[in-house]
N, C-alpha and C positions, 0 to 999 in steps of 0.2 A: 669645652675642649674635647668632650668625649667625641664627637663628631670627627677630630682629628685623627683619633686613634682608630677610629672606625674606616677612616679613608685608609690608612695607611695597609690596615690587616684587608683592603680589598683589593690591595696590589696583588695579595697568594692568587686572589682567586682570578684576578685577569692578567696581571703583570704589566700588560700591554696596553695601552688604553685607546681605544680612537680618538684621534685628534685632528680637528677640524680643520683638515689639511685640505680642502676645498677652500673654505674663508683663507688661509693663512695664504694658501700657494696665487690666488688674485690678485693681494694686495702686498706683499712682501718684494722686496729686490731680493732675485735670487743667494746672494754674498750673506744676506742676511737670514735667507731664512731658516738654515740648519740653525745656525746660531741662535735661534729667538726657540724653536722646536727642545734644543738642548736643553733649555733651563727650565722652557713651559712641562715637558714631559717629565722633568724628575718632580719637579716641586707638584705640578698639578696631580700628577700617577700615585702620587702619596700622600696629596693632600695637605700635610706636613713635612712629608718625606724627607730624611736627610740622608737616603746615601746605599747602596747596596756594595757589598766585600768581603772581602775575610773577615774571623773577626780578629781582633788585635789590640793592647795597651793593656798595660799591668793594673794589678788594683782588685776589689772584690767582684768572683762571677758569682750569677745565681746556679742553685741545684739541679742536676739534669733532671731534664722533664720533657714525656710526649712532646711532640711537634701539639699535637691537636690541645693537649692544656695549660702550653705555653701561649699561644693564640687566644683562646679563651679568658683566660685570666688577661690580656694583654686588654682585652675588649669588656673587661668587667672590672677593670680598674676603677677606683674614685678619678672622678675628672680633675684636672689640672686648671688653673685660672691664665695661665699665662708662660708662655716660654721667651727667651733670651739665650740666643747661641752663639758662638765664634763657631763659623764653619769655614769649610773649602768645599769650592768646586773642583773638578777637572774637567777638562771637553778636549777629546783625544779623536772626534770626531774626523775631524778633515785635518790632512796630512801636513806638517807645519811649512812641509817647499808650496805649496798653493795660500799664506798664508803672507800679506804685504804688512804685516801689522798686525792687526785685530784688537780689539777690547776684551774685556774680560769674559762674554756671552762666547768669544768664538777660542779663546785660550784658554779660559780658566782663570779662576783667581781665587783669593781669600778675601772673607767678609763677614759680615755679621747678622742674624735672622732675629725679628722678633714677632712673636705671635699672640695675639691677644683676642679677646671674647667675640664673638660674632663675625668669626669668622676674618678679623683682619690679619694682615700680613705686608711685612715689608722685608724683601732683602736687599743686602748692599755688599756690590763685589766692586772692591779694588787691587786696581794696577797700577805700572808706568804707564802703558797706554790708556790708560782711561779707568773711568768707572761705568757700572751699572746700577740699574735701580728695579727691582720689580715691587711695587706695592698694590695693595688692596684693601680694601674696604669691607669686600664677602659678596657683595653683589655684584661692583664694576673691579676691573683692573687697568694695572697702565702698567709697562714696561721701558725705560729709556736704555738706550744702546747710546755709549760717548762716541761709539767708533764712529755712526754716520749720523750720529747730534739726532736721531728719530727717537719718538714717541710712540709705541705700539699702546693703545685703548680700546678695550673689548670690556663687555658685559659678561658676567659667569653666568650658566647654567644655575636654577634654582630647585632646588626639589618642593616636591607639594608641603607643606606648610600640615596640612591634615595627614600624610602619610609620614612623614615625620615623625611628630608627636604621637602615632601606635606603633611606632619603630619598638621592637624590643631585642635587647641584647639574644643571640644563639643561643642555645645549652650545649654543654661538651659533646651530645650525640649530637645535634645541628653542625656544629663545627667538624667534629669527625667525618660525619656524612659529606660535608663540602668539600675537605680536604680530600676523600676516597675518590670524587667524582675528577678532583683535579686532577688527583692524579694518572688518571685515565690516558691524560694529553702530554703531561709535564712530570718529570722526575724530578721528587723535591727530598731533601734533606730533611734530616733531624731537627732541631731546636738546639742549636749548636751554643754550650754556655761557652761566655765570654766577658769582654769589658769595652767599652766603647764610650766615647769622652768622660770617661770616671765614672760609670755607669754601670753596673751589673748590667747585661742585657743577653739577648738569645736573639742568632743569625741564623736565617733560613736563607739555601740556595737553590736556586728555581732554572729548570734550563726544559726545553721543548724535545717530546721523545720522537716528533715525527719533524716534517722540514722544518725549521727553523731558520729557513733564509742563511743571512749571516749573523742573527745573533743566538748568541752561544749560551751564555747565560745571566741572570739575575740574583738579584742577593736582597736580603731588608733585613734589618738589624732592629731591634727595639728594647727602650728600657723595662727590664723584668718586673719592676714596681710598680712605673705610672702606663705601661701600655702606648707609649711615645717611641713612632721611630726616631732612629739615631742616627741612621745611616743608610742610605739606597745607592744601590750602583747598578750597571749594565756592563756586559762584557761582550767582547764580536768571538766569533767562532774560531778557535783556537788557541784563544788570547789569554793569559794568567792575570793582565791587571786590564783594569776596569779602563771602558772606552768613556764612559758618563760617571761620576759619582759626586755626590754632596753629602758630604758628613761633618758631621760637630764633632770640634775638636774639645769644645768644653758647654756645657747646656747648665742652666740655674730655671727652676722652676716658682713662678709666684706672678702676680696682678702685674702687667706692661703699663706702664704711662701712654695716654690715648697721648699724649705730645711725641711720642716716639715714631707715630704713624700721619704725622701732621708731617709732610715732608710733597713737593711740589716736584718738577723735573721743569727744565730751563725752561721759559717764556719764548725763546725766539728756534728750540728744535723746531725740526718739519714732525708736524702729528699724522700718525697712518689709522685709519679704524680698521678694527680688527672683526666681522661678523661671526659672533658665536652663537651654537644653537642656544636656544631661549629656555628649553627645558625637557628632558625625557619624556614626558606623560601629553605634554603641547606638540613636542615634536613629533611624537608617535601619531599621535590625532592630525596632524597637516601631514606626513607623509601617506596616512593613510586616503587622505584627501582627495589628494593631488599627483601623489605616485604615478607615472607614467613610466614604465619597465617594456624588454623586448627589444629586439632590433627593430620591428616594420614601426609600432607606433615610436620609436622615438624618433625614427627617418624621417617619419611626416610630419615633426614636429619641429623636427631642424631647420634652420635657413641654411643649412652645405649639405654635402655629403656627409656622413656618416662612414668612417673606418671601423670594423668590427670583424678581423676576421674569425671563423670560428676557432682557431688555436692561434696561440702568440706563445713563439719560442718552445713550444713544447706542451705548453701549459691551455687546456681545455678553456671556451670563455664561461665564465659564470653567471656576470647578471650585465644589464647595459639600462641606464636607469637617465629619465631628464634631468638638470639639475637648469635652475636658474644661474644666472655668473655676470653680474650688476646688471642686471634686468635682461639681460640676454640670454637664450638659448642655448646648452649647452650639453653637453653628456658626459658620463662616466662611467668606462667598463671596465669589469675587472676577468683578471684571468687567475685563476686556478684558486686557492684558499688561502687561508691564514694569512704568516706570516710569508709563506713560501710563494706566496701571491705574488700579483703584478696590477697597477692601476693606472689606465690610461684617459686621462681628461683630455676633451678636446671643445674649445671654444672659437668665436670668431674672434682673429686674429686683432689686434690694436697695431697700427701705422705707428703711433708715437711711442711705443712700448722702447723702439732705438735697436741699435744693433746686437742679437740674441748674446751673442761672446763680447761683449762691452768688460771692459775692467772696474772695479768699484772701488774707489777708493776709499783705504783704512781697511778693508776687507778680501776678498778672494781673487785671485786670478785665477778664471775658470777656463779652462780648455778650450777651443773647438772642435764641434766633431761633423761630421759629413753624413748628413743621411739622405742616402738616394739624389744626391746632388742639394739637397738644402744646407743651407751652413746653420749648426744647434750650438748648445752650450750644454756644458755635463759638470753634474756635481757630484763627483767622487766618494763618500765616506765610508766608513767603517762599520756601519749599519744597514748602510743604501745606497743606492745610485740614482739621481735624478737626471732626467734627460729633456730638452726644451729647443721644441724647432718649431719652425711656421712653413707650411706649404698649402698655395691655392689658396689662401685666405684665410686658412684655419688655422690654429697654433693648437700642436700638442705639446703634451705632458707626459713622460712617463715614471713611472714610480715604481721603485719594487728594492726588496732587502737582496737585491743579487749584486752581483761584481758587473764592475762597465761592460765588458763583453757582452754581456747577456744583457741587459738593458738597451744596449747599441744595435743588437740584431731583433730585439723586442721594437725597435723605435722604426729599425729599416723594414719591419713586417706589415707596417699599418699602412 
């Protein structure tokens, strides 16, 4: 389990994780796919993650201590064999008037988490409308949503096996040192004591000193003894409670029964595959391959046009790179940095893909909106705005943590 505690303390250090939101946005129904993003990004950003917030609940804190050897000790804990939690979600994501229903991936629920050796993992949230399921095994995952009876199945990322095993724990000036660098970009809090599911533990709150789109800030909570988050949340930009959070309401530590992760999802769902990249050290070595970057060579490479203007909405372009998109041709450019960024995929369009503003049922009624005469679809949230139209035979994408406006005049620019 050390492995867990180790993901969790590399939330300080990125908070944000990229997510392979090329693979997810191909093969996803739009209704679905904040929904499936919501859960992927707290639990996978922390690996164990349970939950970023205030901290909160009566009972023993530990002794105030540096941020940097609160951290440290959290990563030098003796490892744990096994956890067992009652937790809750929240997903505050999308507004509950564009919401016909939902399951528990797109409203929140209450459920139960157990995690055990090698990396397995199952959660289970229930509701009235439905359940969910996310399990794993450490190498493959599966996700079931009841809202629309689907099966999300992807493969994890692996890290090297030989770099692994010369992993060694930080020293308190390693640690210090990361934490200085981070704070460069991010204003981060204290090691804030508290108590969190009966837990002495210490909350760090994380928020971006330069744009930060819309989100505002983060939080991660961890117990002070075993080095185990407890609680991870995300907050949008102005907001005092948490747009995203999963925390344990109560956690018991010791060996899981492997029958607790022997658990299936219905035989007659629709299954989606989910393509995840295969590994950091493999992936770096094929990008470096294969990489085809630039506007002129990705032009020649395209079977359309290419849109690329040099600024979208204010924001400078920064890279335009090839991407494959189920064996086809494709591209993706971005405009300006970070989080403050904007991302624009553009593919050849699918005839059977159906009408962009279609309704889903048990999920979202998604708007229409008008760009330059094409009729798109827009998804609203709290984090981001996505934007999805087809013209001439290409269908765009747009992406970015701004408000619709800006996203709609980002979509009318291309």
């Amino acid at each position: 389990m050390a492995e867990r505690r180790a993901a969790g303390v590399k939330l300080l250090s990125g908070f944000v994780r990229t997510v392979p939101i090329m693979s997810l946005l191909r093969t996803l129904p739009t209704g679905r796919l904040l929904a499936l993003l919501a859960s992927v990004v707290v639990i996978a950003a922390g690996g164990t993650a349970i939950a970023l917030g205030a901290v909160g609940g009566g009972g023993p804190v530990p002794p105030a201590k540096p941020l940097a050897g609160a951290v440290h000790d959290a990563i030098s804990a003796p490892a744990v064999n096994g956890i067992t939690a009652r937790i809750t979600f929240t997903n505050k994501l999308i507004d509950s008037a564009s919401l016909e229903g939902g399951g528990p991936l797109l409203k929140g629920a209450k459920g139960r988490l157990w995690l055990g050796d090698g990396g397995k993992l199952r959660l289970e949230l229930q509701t009235d409308n439905g359940d969910a399921q996310i399990v794993s095994d450490g190498t493959a995952a599966w996700v079931y949503d009841s809202g629309s009876h689907t099966v999300y199945r992807g493969k994890l990322p692996q890290e090297n096996p030989a770099a692994k095993a010369d992993e060694k724990p930080p020293t308190l000036a390693g640690v210090q040192k990361h934490l200085t660098e981070l704070a460069k970009t991010t204003d981060l809090s204290g090691a804030t004591p508290g108590n969190v599911a009966g837990r002495p533990a210490y909350t760090v709150r994380i928020s971006p000193k330069h744009d930060g789109g819309l989100l505002g800030a983060g939080a991660l909570s961890w117990d002070a003894a075993k080095g185990v988050p407890l609680r991870a949340a995300v907050y949008a930009q102005g907001s005092s409670t948490p747009v995203l959070e999963l925390k344990a309401d109560h956690i018991s530590y010791g060996k899981v029964p492997v029958s607790a992760f022997d658990v299936s999802p219905p035989s007659d769902a629709k299954v989606v595959n989910v393509d995840v990249p295969s590994g950091e050290a493999a992936g770096a070595k094929h990008a470096a391959e294969k990489a085809v970057t630039g506007v002129g060579p990705v032009s020649k490479a395209l079977p359309f046009k290419l849109s690329a203007p040099a600024t979208l909405v204010g924001l400078p372009r920064h890279q335009v790179r090839l991407v494959d998109w189920k064996g086809a041709k494709a591209a993706v450019v971005t405009y300006g940095q970070d989080l403050g960024g904007m991302v624009v995929i553009e593919q050849p369009a699918e005839p059977a893909a159906g009408t962009p503003a279609r309704r889903e049922r048990g999920g979202l009624r998604l708007p229409k909106v008008s760009i330059n005469g094409a009729t798109g679809e827009e998804l609203d949230t709290a984090l981001a705005t996505m934007i999805r139209f087809q013209r001439g035979g290409v269908a765009y994408t747009v992406l970015g943590s701004v408000p619709p406006a800006a996203a709609q005049a980002a979509a009318r620019g291309l």
